[in-house]
N, C-alpha and C positions, 0 to 999 in steps of 0.2 A: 319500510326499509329504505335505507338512503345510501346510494349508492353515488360514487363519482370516481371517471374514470382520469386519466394523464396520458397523454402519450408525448413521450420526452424522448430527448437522445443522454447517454451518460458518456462521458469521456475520461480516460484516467492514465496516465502516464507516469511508471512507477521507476523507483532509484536505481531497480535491476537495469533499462534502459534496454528493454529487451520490444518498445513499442509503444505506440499509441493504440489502446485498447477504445474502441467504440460498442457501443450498445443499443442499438432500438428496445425503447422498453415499452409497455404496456401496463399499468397500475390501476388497477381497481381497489377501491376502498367502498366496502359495504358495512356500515353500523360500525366505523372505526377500526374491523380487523383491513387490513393489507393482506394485496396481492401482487404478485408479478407473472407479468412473461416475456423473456427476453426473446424477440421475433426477431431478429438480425442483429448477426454481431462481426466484429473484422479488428485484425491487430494488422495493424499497416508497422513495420518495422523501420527501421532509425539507417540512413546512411551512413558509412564509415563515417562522413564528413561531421553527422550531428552526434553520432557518440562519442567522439572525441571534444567537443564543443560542451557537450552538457556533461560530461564527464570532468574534463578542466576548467568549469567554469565556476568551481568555487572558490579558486586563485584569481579571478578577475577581477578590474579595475569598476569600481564606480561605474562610469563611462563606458565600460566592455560589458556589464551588466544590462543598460540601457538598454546600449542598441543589441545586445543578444536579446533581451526582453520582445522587441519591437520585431525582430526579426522572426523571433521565434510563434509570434501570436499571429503574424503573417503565413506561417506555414501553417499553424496546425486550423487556422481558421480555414487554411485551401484544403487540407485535409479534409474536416469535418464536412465543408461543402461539398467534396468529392463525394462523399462518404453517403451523403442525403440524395445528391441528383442519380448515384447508381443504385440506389435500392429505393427509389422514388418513394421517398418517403416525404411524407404531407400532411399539414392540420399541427404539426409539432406545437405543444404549448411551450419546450424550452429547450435547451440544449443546455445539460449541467456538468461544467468542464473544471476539472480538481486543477489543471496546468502542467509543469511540471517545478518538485522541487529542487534547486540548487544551494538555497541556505537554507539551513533550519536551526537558530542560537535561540531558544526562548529563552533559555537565561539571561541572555539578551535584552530580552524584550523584541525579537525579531527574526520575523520567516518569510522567505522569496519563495514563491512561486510565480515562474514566468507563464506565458501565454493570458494573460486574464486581463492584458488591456481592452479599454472600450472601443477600441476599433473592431474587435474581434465580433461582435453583435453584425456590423454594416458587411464586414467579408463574407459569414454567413447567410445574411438578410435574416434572422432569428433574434428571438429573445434568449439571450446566454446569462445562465447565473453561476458563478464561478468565484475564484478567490477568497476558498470557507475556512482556513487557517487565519488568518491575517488579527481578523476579533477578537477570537478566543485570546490570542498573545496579549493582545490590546488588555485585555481582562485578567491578566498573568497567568491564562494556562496554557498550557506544551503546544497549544495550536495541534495535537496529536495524540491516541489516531483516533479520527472522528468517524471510522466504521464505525464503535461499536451502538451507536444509537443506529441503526440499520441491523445490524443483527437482534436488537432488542427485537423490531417490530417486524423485520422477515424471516425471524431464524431463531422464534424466542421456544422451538422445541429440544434444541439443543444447549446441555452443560456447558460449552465451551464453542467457540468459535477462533480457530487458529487459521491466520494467516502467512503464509510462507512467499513471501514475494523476498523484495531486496535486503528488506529484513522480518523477524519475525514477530507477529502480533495477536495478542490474544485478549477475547473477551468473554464476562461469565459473569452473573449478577449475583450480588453476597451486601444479606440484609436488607434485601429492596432497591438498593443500587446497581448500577452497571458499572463495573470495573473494566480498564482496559491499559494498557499500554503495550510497548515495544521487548521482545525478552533479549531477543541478540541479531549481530548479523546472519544474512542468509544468503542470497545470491547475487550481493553485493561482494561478497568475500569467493563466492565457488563459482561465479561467471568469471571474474579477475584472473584467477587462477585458468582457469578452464581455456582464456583467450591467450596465455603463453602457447599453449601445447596446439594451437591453432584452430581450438573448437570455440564456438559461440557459445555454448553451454555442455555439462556434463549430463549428456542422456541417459536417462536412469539412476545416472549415481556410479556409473560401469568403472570411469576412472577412479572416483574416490575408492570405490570396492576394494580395487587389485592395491592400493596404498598401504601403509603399515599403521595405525598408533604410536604418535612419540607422547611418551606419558609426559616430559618437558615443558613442551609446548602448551598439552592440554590442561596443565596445573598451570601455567603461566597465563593464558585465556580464562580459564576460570576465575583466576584471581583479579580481576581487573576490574575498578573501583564502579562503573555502572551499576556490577549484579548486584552489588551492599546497598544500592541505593531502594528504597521503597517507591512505589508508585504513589503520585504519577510519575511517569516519565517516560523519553523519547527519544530516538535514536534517529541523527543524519549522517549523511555520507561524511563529513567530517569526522568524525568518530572512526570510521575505516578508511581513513586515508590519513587521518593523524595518529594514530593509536594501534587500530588492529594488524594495519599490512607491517607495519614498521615493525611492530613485534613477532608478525609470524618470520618476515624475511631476516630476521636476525639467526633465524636455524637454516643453516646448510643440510637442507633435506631435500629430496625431491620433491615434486611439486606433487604428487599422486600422494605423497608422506602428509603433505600439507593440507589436501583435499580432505582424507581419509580422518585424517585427526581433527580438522574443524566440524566434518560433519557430525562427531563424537559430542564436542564441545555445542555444537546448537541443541540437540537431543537431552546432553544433563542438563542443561540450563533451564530446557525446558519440564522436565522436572522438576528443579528447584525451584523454578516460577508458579507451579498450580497450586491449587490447593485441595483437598481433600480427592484429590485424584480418584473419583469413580463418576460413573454417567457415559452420555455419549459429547462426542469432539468434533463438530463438522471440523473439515479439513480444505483448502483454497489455497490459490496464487498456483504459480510456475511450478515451486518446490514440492508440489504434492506429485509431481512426477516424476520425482527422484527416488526412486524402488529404494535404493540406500538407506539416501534419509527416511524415510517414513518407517523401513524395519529398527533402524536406531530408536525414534520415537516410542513404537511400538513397546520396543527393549527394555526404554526408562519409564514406561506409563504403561505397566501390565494390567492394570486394574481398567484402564478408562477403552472404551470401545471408540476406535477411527472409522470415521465414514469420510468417503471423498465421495461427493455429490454428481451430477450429471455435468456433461465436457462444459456444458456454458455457465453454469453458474460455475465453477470450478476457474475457470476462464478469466469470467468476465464479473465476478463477484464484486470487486472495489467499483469497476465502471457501474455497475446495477446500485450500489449503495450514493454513491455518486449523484447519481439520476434521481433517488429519493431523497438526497439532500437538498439537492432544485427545487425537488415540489415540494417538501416540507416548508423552505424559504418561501417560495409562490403562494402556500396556505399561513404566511408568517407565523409556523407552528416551530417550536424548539427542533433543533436540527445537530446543537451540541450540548452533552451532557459536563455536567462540572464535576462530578463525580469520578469523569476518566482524565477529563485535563485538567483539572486542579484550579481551571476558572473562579473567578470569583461569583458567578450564576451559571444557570442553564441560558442560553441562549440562541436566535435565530441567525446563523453565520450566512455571509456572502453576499458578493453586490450581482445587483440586475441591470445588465445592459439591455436596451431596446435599438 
């Protein structure tokens, strides 16, 4: 029997901008099946000062990119370090850090994620492997979302794998392939909202609840050139800052109107997105704690059974895939599938600082 173990840190900072999620993981691979156990985990949250900073920073200048870049790989490297001397953690083989994203144009040819300079390695004293989009672009695929090769190999009991963070994402294997990409926004669009009325987020779902349905709206969301598109494909904050707010704020409704009707609008789409709708659905990110959304779901996917996992992987699911992206690149074993980005191969993403 051949066994080998990892002990890594995962790090992942997602478009909701609701934190820097960390993860102490533990990885055991015996005869090729994978394991995990996340043994400490901590979402250290964002200063007014930096969610308005990585929030407008997809209007910045060349130059304003840099030094936000430089700035930014400065903090979260004091982070991460924070992060290790208070839960004395020791023996790390890597520290595997996603950054965070501000561009994402594959059609482009081009995705930023900041924090992933090589300074970052020296502020931690660690081996950091980080910056796993950037390749795949290189290779003309969506650089996204590169979970789903981690739920292939931690989470291959489950039909579906949906994640609810900043936007939503879902993975299912059909034909022997892993299929995955982006369906709509999510707490990109219902944190927005949510930080008028002066909450940081919508708990439970309580405000979209008491909101109405504009069927307007919801047929006008619906309609919007993304969902015609086939996969692959992938969704950045540009897209809800060029496209979705401009079109919701054109209706003079209240904002609980607006809540209420997009939570509608994530839930058909995501019907429209699956396929053969029966099986079981792990369920992850922020959004699964939105009581609302999740009965919406439920609503348009009567056939498929929801399960929401335990608070950490629940939690810390992208940071935990993250951290097995590291070591996949540490065993230079494929780490992205071309099947979900549209790559020109399968490939092993991400540079290693020492």
């Amino acid at each position: 029997m051949l066994e080998q173990k990892y002990n890594v840190i995962g790090v992942m900072s997602g478009t909701s901008l609701d934190g820097i999620d960390l993860a102490h993981i533990a990885f055991t691979v015996i005869d090729g099946t994978w394991q995990y156990n996340i043994l400490t985990c901590e979402t250290i949250g964002y200063s007014q000062y930096w969610v308005d900073k990585l929030r407008n920073a997809v209007d910045y200048s060349q130059e304003e990119l840099l030094q936000l870049n430089q700035d930014y790989t400065v903090i979260l490297g004091s982070i991460i370090k924070t992060f290790i001397d208070k839960y004395q953690i020791k023996n790390l083989d890597a520290v595997c850090s996603h950054g965070h994203t501000i561009l994402h144009q594959p059609q482009n040819g081009f995705t930023l994620q900041i924090g992933n300079l090589p300074i970052i390695a020296k502020i931690i004293n660690e081996t950091v492997v980080c910056d796993f989009r950037v390749q795949d672009v290189q290779f003309g695929g969506q650089g996204a979302p590169l979970v789903p090769i981690g739920d292939r190999i931690l989470f291959a009991d489950y039909d579906y794998c949906l994640n609810l963070g900043g936007f939503s994402n879902v993975s299912f294997e059909r034909a022997g392939k892993r299929i995955a990409f982006d369906i709509s926004p999510v707490n990109t669009v219902l944190n927005f909202y949510a930080n008028q009325l002066g909450f940081e987020y919508d708990d439970k779902g309580k405000i979209a609840r008491f909101g109405k349905l504009h069927p307007d709206l919801l047929a006008e969301l619906n309609n919007l050139e993304y969902y015609k598109k086939s996969f692959p494909k992938s969704l950045g904050f540009e897209f809800v800052k060029e496209i979705v707010l401009p079109l919701i704020n054109n209706f003079n409704i209240s904002v609980e109107d607006k809540m209420h009707t997009f939570i509608e609008h994530i839930a058909m789409q995501m019907s429209l997105a699956l396929p053969n709708q029966k099986g079981k659905m792990l369920i992850t990110g922020g959004g699964a704690y939105n009581d609302f959304l999740i009965e919406r779901i439920a609503h348009h996917l009567p056939t498929i059974k929801i399960i929401i996992p335990d608070a950490k992987t629940l939690e810390y699911k992208e940071a935990l895939i993250f951290g097995l992206l590291g070591v996949l690149k540490l065993r230079h074993e494929i780490n992205v599938l071309s099947s979900v980005t549209g790559a020109k191969e399968n490939h092993s993403s991400g540079n290693i600082f020492k």
